[in-house]
C-alpha positions in Angstrom: -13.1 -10.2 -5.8 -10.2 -9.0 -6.6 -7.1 -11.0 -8.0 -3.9 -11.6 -7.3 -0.9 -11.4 -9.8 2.7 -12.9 -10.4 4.8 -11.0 -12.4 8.0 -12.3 -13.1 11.4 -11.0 -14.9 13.9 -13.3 -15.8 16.7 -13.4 -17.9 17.9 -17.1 -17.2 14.8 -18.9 -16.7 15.1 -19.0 -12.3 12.8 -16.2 -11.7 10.1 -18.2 -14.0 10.7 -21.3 -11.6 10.1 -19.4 -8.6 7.1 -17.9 -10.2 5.3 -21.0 -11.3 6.3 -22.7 -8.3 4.6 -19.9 -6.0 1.6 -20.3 -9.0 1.5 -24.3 -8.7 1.1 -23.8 -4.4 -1.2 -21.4 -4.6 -3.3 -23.3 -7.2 -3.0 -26.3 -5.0 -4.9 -24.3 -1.9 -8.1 -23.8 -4.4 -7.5 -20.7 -6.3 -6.5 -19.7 -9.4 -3.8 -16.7 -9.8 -2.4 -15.2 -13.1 1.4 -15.5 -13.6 3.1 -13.8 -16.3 6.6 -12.6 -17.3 7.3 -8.4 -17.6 7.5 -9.1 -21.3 3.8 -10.1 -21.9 2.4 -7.9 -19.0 1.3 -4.4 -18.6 1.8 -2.5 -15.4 -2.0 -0.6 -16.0 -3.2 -4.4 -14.8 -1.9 -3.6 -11.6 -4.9 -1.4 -10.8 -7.2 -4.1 -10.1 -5.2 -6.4 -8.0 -5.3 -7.0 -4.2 -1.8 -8.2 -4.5 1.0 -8.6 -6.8 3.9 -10.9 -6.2 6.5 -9.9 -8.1 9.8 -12.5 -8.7 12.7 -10.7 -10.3 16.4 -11.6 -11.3 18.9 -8.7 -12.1 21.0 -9.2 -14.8 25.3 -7.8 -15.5 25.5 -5.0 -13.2 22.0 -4.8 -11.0 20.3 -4.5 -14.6 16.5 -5.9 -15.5 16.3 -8.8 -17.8 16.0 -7.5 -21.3 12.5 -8.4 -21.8 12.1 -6.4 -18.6 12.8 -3.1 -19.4 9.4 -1.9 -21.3 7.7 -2.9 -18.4 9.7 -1.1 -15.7 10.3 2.1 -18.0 6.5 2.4 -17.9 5.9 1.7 -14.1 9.1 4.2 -13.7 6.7 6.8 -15.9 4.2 6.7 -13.4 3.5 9.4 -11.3 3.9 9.5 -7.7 1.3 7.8 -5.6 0.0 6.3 -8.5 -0.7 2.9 -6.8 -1.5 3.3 -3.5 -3.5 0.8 -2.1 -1.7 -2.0 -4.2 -0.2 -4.3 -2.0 3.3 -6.0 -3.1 6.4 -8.7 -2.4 9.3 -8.7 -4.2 11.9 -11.8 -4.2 14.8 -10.7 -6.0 17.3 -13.3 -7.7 21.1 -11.9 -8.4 24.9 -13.2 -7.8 26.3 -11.3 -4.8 29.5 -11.7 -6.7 28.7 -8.3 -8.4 29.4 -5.0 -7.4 25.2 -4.2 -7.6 23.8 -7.4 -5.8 19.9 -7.7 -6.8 19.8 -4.4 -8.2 16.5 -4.2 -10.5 15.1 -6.5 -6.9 15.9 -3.1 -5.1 14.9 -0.2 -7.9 11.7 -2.1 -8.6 10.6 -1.7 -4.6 12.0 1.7 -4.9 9.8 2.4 -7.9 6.7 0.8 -6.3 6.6 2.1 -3.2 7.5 6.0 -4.2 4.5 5.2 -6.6 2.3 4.5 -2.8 1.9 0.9 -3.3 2.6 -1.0 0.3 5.2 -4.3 0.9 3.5 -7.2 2.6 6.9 -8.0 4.1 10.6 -7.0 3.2 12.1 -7.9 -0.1 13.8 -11.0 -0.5 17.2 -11.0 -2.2 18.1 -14.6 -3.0 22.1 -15.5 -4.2 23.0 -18.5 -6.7 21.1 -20.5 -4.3 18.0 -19.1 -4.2 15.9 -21.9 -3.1 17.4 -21.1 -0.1 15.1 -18.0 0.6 12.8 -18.1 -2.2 11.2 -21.4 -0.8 10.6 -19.7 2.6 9.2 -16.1 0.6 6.8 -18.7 -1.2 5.5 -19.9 1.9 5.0 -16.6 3.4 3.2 -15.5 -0.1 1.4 -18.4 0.1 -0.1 -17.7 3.3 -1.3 -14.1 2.6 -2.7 -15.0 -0.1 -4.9 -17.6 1.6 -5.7 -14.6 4.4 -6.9 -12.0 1.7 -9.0 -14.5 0.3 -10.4 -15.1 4.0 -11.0 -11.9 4.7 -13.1 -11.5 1.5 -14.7 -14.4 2.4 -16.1 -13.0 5.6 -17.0 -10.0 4.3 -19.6 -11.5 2.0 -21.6 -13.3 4.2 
């Protein structure tokens, strides 16, 4: 079967919460899921996932975390098309008291879906207090997670 990923940015430490948070619930339903920050990943992985959860802050001015920026220069090398099929969510984490509110949130759905990968629901762009719609993205992760394991499920007996 194939797996599912988290993939997280984070220049503060919040987007990591939210990741391992959404990695702890969907752990706790019986299945294992790799979560890793941008820094330590490689967007090639991406290939071989049926879905990739991806929990990103934006940093100054709409920017990527630092450790970010290898990571998205290289999905942003890509050509177009180049993940179709690849099924993705993206909760972004910012301060709407800047002039770009969630800005790497917004150019790293940009990049993925002009590369033909396909959003399991609408991006999520959570202010200082995120919990306050990164809670409910979980829960919506959570659950198609647990319906693309179903559906594999059924297809092998």
């Amino acid at each position: 079967m194939r797996k599912s990923q988290i993939i997280y940015g984070t220049q503060t430490g919040n987007s990591q919460e939210v990741a391992e948070k959404l990695k702890e619930e969907i752990e706790r339903t019986g299945f294992e899921i790799e979560c890793m920050d941008m820094f330590d990943g490689d967007p090639d992985t991406l290939f071989g996932c049926a879905a990739v959860y991806f929990v990103v802050s934006s940093w100054g001015e709409g920017e990527p975390p630092d450790d970010s920026l290898s990571y998205f220069n290289k999905i942003k090398g890509f050509p177009d098309g180049h993940l179709k099929g690849l099924r993705f969510a993206v909760c972004g984490l910012g301060d709407s008291g800047y002039d770009i509110f969630n800005g790497f949130g917004k150019d790293l759905e940009s990049e993925l879906l002009r590369l033909g990968a396909t959003a399991i629901t609408a991006r999520v762009d959570c202010d200082i207090d995120f919990e306050e719609l990164s809670d409910p993205w979980i829960e919506t992760m959570i659950q198609h997670d647990k319906s693309i394991r179903a559906a594999v499920s059924a297809n092998q007996r």
